[in-house]
Structures are given as C-alpha cells and as structure tokens.
C-alpha positions in Angstrom: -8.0 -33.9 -32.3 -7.1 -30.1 -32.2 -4.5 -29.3 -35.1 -1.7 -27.5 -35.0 -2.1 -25.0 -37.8 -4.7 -21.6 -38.7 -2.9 -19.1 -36.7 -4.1 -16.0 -37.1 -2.9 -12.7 -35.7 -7.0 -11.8 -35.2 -7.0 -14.3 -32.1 -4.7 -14.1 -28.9 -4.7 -14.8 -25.3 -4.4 -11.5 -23.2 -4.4 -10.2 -19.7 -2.6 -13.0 -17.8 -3.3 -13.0 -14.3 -2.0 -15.2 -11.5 -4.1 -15.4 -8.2 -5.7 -12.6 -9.7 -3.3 -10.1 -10.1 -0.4 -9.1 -13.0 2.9 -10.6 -12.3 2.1 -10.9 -8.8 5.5 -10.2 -6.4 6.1 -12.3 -3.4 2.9 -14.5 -3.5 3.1 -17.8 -1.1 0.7 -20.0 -3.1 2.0 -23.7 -3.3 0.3 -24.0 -6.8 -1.3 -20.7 -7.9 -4.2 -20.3 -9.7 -3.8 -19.3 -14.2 -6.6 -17.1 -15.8 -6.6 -15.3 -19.4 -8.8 -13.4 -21.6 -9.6 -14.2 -25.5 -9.4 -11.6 -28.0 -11.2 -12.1 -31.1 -12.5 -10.6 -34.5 -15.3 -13.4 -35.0 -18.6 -13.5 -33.2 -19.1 -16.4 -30.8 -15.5 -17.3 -30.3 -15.4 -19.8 -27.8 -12.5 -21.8 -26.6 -11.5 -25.1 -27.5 -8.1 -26.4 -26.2 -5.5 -24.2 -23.7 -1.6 -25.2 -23.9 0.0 -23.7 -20.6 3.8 -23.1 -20.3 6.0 -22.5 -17.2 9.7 -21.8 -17.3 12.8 -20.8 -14.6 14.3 -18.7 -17.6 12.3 -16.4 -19.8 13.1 -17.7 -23.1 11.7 -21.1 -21.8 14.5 -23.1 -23.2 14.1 -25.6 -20.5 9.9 -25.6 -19.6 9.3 -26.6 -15.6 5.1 -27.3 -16.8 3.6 -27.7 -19.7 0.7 -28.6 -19.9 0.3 -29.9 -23.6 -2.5 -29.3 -25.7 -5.7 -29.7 -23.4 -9.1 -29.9 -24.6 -11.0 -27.5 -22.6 -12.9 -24.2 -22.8 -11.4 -23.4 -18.9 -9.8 -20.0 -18.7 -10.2 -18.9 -15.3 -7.8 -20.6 -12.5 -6.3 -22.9 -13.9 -3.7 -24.5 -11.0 -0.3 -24.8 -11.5 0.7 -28.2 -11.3 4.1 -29.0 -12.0 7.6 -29.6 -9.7 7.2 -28.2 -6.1 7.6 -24.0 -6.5 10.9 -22.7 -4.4 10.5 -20.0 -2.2 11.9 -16.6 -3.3 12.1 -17.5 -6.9 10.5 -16.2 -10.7 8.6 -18.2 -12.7 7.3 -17.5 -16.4 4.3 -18.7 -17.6 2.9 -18.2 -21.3 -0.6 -19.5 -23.2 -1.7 -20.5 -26.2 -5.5 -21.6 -27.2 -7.6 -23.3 -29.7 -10.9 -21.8 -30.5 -14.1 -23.7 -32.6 -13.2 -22.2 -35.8 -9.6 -24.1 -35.5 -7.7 -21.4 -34.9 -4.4 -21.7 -33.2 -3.5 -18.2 -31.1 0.6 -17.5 -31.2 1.9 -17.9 -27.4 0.7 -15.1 -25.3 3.1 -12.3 -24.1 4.6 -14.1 -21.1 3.9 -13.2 -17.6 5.4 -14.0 -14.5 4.9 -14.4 -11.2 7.5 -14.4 -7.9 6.9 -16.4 -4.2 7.8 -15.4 -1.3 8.6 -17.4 1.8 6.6 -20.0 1.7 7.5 -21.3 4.8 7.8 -20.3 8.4 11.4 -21.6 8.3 12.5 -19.3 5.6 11.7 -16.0 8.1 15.3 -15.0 10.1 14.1 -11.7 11.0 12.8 -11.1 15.0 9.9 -9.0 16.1 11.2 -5.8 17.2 10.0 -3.0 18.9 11.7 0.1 21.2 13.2 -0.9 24.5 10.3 0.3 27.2 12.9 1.5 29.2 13.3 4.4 27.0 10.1 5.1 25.0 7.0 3.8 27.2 4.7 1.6 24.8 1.8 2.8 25.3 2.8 6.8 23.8 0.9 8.1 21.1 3.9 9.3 18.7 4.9 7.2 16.4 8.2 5.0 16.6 11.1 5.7 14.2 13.1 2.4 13.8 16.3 2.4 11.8 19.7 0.4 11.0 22.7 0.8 9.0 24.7 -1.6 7.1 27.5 -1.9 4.2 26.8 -4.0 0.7 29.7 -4.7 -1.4 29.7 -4.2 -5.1 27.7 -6.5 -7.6 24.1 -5.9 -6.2 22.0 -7.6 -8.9 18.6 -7.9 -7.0 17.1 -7.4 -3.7 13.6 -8.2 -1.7 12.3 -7.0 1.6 9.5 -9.1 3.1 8.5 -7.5 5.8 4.8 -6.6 7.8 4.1 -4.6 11.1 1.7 -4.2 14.1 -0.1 -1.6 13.7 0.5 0.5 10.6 4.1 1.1 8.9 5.7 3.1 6.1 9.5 1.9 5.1 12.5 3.8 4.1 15.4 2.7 2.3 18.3 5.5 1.7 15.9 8.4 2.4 13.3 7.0 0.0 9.7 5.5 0.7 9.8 2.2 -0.2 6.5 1.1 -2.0 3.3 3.3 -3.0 0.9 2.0 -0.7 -0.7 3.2 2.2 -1.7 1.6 5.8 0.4 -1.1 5.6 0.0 -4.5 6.7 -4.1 -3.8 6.1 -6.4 -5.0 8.5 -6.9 -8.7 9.2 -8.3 -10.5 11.9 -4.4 -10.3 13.8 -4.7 -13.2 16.2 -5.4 -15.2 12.7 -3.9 -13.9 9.6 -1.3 -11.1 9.4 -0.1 -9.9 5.8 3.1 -9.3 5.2 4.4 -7.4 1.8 7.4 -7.9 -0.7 9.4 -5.1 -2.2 11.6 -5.1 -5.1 14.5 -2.1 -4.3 17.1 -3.4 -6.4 17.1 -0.1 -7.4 17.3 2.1 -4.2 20.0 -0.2 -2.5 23.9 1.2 -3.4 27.6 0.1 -3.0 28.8 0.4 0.5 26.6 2.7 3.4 23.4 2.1 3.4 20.2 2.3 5.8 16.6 1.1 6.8 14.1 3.2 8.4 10.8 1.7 9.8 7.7 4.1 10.7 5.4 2.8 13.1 1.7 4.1 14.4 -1.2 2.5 16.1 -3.4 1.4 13.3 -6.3 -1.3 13.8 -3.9 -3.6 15.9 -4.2 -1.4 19.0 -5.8 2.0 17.8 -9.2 3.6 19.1 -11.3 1.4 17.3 -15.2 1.7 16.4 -16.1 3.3 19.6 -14.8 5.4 22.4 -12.3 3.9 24.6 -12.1 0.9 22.3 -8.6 0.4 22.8 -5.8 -2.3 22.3 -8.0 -5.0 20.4 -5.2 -7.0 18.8 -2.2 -5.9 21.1 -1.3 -2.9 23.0 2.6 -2.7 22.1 3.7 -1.8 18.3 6.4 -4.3 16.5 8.3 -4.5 13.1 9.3 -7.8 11.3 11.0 -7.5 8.2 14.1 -8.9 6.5 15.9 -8.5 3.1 17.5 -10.4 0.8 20.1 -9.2 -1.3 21.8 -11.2 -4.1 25.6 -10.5 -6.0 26.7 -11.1 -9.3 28.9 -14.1 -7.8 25.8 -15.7 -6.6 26.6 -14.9 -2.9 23.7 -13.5 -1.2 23.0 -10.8 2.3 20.6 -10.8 4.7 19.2 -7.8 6.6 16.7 -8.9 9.6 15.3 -6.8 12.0 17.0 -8.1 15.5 18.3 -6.4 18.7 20.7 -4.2 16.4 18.6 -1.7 15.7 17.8 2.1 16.9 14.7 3.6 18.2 13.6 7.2 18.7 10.2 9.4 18.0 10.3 12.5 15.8 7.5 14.7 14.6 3.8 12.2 14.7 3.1 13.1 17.9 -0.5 11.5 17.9 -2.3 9.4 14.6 -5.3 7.5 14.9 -7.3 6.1 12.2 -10.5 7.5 13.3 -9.2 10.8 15.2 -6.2 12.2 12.3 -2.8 13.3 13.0 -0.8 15.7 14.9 2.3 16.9 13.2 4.9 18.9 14.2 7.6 19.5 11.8 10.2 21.1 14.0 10.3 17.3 15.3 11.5 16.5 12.0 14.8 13.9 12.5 16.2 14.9 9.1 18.6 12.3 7.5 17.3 9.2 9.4 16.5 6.8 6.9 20.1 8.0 5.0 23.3 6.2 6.3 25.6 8.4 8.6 23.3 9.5 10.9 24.2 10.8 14.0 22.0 8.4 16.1 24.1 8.3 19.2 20.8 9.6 21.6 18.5 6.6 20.0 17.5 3.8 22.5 17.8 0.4 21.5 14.8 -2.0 20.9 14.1 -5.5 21.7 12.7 -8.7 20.8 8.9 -8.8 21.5 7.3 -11.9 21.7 4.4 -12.3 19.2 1.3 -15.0 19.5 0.6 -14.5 15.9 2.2 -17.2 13.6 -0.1 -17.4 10.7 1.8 -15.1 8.3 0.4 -14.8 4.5 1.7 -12.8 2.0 -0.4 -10.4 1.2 -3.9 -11.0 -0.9 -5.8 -7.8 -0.8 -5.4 -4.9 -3.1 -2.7 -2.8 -2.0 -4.4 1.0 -0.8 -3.5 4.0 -3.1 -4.0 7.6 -3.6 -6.2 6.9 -6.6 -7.4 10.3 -7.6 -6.9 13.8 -6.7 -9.3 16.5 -6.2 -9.0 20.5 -6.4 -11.0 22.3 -3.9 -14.0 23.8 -6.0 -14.2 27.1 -2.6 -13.6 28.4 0.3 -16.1 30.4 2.1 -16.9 31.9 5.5 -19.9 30.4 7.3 -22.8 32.1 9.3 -20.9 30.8 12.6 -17.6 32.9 11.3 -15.8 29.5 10.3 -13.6 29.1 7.3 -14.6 26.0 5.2 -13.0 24.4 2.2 -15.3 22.6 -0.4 -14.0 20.0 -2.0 -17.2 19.5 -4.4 -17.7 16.0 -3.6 -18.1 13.8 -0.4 -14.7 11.5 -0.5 -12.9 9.5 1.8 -9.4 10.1 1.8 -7.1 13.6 3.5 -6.2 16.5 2.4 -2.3 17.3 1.2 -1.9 21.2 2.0 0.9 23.4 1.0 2.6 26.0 3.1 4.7 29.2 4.2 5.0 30.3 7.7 7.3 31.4 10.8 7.9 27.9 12.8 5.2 27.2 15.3 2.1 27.8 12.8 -0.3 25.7 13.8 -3.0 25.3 10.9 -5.8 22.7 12.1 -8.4 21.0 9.5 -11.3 19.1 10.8 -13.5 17.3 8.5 -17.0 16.7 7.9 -19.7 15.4 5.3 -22.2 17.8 5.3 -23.6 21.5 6.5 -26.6 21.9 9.0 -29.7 23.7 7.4 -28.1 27.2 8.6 -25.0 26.4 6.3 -22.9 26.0 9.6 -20.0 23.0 9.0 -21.6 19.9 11.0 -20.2 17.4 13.1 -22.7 15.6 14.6 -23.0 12.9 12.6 -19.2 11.8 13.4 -19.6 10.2 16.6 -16.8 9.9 18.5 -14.5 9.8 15.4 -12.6 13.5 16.1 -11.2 13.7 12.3 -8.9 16.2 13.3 -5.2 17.0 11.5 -3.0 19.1 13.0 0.5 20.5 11.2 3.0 22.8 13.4 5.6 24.3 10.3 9.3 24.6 11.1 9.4 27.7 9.1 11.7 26.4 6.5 10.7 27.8 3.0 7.5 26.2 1.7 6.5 22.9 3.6 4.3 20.4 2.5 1.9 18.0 4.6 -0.3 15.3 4.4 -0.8 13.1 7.2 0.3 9.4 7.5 -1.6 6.7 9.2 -4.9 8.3 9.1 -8.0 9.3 6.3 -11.3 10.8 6.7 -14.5 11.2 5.0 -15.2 14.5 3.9 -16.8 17.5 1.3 -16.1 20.3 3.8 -12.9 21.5 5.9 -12.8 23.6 8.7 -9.8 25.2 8.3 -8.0 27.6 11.0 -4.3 29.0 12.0 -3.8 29.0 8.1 -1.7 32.3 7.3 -4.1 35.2 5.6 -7.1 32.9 6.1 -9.0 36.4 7.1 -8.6 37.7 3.5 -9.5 33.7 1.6 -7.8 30.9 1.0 -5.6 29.9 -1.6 -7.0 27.0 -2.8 -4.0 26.2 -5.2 -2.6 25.3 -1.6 -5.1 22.8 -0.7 -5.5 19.3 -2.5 -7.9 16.4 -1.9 -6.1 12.9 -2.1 -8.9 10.0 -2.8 -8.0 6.8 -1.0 -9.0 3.4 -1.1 -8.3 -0.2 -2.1 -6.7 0.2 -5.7 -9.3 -1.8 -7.6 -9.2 -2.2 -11.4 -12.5 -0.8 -12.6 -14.2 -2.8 -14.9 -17.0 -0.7 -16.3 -18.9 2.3 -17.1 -22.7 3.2 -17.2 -23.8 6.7 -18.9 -27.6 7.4 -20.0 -29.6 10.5 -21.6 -30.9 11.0 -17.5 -28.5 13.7 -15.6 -30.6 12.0 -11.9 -29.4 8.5 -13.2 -26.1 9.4 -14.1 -25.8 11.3 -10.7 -26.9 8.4 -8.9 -25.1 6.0 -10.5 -21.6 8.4 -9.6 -22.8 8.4 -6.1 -23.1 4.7 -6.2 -19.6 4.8 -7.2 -18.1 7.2 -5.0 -19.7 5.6 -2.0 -18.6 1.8 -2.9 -15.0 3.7 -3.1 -15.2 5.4 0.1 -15.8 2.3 1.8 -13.1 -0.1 0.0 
C-alpha cells in the first residue's frame, strides 16, 4: 500500500513529454503515449507508484483521466486512456510518483498537449494549385499563392493545418509563419504525407487580412538522387491548408484553400534541393502576403486531384537553422578563384549580405574539399550542381539566403560579388547549419586533442545527414 504522506521538495517528476515531444501542437494520436523524468537527491531512487492526471481546464477542477495511485516503476509511454480525445482541442496532463524510500513527489508542473484533425472528415480545405492555363506546371519558379479575407473583432485563438507537394513556406500579414524549414519533410508521398499546425493567434488582426503560400519542387517532384531523376511522387505542385479561427462569443471562421484563390511567380526562378536556387530580387512582388494587394494580373488556381489520402500530423523533428558559422577566410586560389572558408565541413547555405546597382549577379558554388593543388573541387558532387544564384534590385543593403535548397560545404566559390578583386568582407558572409532540430543529449571530452577531434567530426557528420 503506497501512503500518501513524505513529500519532499528533493524528489519531483520533470521533463513531461507526450509522443515524445514538449506540449506537442496539433498531434492526431487517438491515445498518446506519457513519459517523465525523476529528479532526486538520494542514490538509487527508483520508482514505485505513478498517479497520472488529465484535465479540459488547467486548474483541473474537473479531471477527464486519472489514473489513481498505480503501483509501477513505468515512466516511459504510458497511454492515455480515458474518454475519446476531440479533435482540435487542449488537454493538461500533470504527475505525481512514489519512490522506495516512500516519498510522495508534489504534482509535476503541468504540460499539455493539442490534436489536430483526427479525422479525414474534419479537413474542408481543397488541393489547390495555379490554373495551367496561365502558369504551365511543369516551370521551375516557384508558385506564389495568396488570398484575402476580413475577421471581425474578438479573435481569441487561431490554427492553420496545412501541408504541401513539394516544399512550402507560409505567410500570414507579411510574416513567415513558423521557424522551420522544407516543409512537409520527406515521406514516402503515395503513403504518408505530414501535415503541420500553427498557432498565429498572434499574427491574425481585426478586419483585412491575408495568406500567402510559397511553393517549390522539393522531393515530391524535384531532380532527385540522379540526373534526370524527375517527378517521383507527382509532377504538378499543390497546397492544402485551412484555418480555424475562434471569437470571444464562441463563434468560430474557417479559411480553406479552394478555387478562391490567386496565383502568380515572383523572384525563385529555379530551386532544387540538390542543384540551389536562382534568385532574382527585382522579381520581388512586395506586399503580397499583406492585405490590399493589387493582384488584379494573378491567375486563378484550381482544384487538383490528389491520390494521396493518408494524412498524419507531423512526427518528425521540425528542420531548423540550428547554428551559425562566421567564415574563418577568404582567399584567392592557384586557378585565380575566390573561395570562402567556412572552417568546418557543414551541411546547410550560406545567408550573404549586400550593396549593389540592380542586376548584380553574385554566384556561390559549394564544395567539401580542395584538390592537392589547393584548387576548390567539384568532383566529388556528382551531378548535384550546388549552385545559388542572387540578382540585387539595388535597393540599399539586401540580404539573401536561399529557400528550398541546402548544401554541404567548407569552401565557396564566390564570383560577381562587388570589390571581390581587393577581398571579401567576411562580416558579409554567414554560414547557416541546418538539420533536423534534435535535442542533444550528451557530451564526451578527454585529455586526447585526435579523440576529441574525432568525436566532433562524428558529430558534425551525424548532423549533416539528419
């Protein structure tokens, strides 16, 4: 019998996780998974007895689950097993545990977590994508997809669930919406497409407001793992999003993608995973994810049929810009070729800072290593071109970095960069680290500088290829 008395502040359950992640938004788990941690001050601390709480409301007046006090030394995925979860909704969960000194932890900070639609018959958005009559499929730039619409006053929360075919970045009122990068992820497409949730209670307002949509190729239909490998998934880009915006009177609007919307292209006039980006800024459709834009040249789009029906919300670790790097030199090699150094082989781009007359092009092709004459070398890319390419508008100082592509890199061949002749300014230049935004869980350090190095290499390479 586990008694209910010895707290001590010296025990507590910490880091709740559901399905493995911290008050996880828009999950569509019918009855997710609990874990925890145990902090102690004694030695061998083991657990003896969890008591698991779930609630609608944060103060838990009225508890949905509880599991009472169970005898168990379980604290890893515990399911959730109380009245059926409703899509769309919060839920609070909070633990206590026993350990086998009988001591009785106060209830953990609470957590939460959110679903999303957790069934097909919740979706009312449509596939969309630009009408072929006016922007042929099969270009390279990438579609701009936008739509305007009023809220009245009273907004007290909002959601966007929403995924895309290949790659897409979202706008709401001339912001991005989200952090992360290369948007659905890759899945197997025919089988499992992620979608995303967004909270942007915040970046929605009284009255005019407006979506914008970016699309590229991606993995869906990109140049994939070899030349001419083309189209795998799909050869025509689509967006599918829809959000739900709820008043203080309990009334609630829907905004779906649908035959409504306006299409056009703008200044990514090529992006391919493997190849980079071309970028021309004079392109630039300023104002076009901010209501009252003049949009009266866009096409319209229309409703593409999609085989894929298998939605999930998304499981993998959102990709990030998880570190940045300073260029350690520039230098000029024996083949009369300026080259940036980062200092370190990295897979991610490079962001690069500007001041030119319009028209500028400044090109950066990318590469791992130098041939034994110090020459920048490409040979080892294959078929990938790893090229970025920015044309300025000549607007003041512009900064770049591309969209829907990343590279693996230490060296940059840089040319059409103003004053290149004389050096670069690497102030100008920074190195953006992308991957899969992992917690890390550990460090390793010895008396060895060769083991520490290889143990950082270890590192960098498991980073590169997450």
């Amino acid at each position: 019998m586990i008694e209910r008395n010895h707290k001590m502040t010296l025990l507590k359950a910490k880091a709740l996780t559901c399905e493995y992640r911290i008050n996880p938004l828009g999950i569509d788990i019918k009855k997710p998974r609990i874990s925890w941690k145990i902090e102690s001050d004694r030695r061998g601390t083991m657990q003896k007895a969890y008591h698991i709480q779930v609630a609608n409301q944060e103060d838990f007046n009225e508890v949905l689950w509880d599991t009472g006090i169970t005898e168990s030394d379980e604290s890893i995925h515990i399911e959730y097993n109380g009245p059926e979860l409703k899509p769309r909704t919060r839920y609070f969960y909070r633990v206590k545990v026993w350990d086998n000194f009988d001591r009785e932890t106060e209830w953990s900070e609470t957590a939460w977590w959110e679903t999303g639609l957790l069934t097909s018959a919740e979706w009312k958005a449509e596939w969309i994508t630009p009408d072929p009559s006016g922007i042929d499929p099969l270009s390279e730039p990438a579609f701009l997809l936008r739509k305007e619409f009023t809220l009245k006053p009273g907004i007290t929360s909002a959601r966007i669930y929403g995924t895309g075919v290949g790659l897409y970045e979202l706008y709401l009122n001339g912001d991005r919406v989200g952090d992360e990068l290369f948007a659905p992820g890759w899945t197997s497409y025919h089988k499992r497409l992620q979608y995303q949730t967004y909270d942007v209670t915040e970046q929605l307002q009284d009255g005019a407001n407006a979506f914008g949509i970016m699309l590229a190729d991606g993995w869906y239909k990109g140049n994939l793992v070899r030349e001419n490998n083309r189209n795998i998934y799909g050869d025509s880009r689509a967006a599918f999003f829809q959000m739900h915006v709820t008043f203080n009177d309990g009334s609630e609007d829907v905004i779906v993608t649908d035959h409504t919307w306006k299409a056009s292209t703008g200044s990514i006039l090529f992006s391919e995973i493997y190849h980079g980006e071309t970028y021309d800024a004079r392109l630039e459709k300023e104002g076009w994810t901010r209501p009252n834009f003049i949009d009266q040249d866009w096409i319209g789009t229309i409703i593409q049929e999609m085989p894929m029906t298998q939605l999930v919300s998304q499981e993998n670790n959102p990709t990030r810009v998880t570190e940045i790097l300073k260029p350690i030199d520039s230098f000029v090699t024996p083949a009369g070729e300026t080259v940036l150094d980062m200092g370190q082989n990295m897979v991610g781009r490079i962001r690069l800072r500007v001041n030119a007359p319009a028209g500028t092009r400044i090109k950066l092709k990318h590469a791992e290593v130098l041939d034994k004459y110090g020459n920048i070398y490409f040979g080892n890319l294959k078929f990938a071109k790893q090229k970025v390419e920015y044309i300025t508008k000549g607007e003041d100082t512009e900064t770049y970095a591309p969209h829907f592509t990343f590279q693996g890199f230490r060296y940059v061949k840089i040319e059409g960069y103003p004053g290149q002749e004389t050096g670069l300014p690497l102030e100008n230049f920074m190195g953006e680290v992308i991957h899969s935004d992992m917690e890390r869980t550990g460090e390793f350090e010895c008396s060895d500088p060769l083991v520490n190095r290889l143990q950082q290499n270890i590192v960098w390479g498991q980073r590169g290829n997450f």
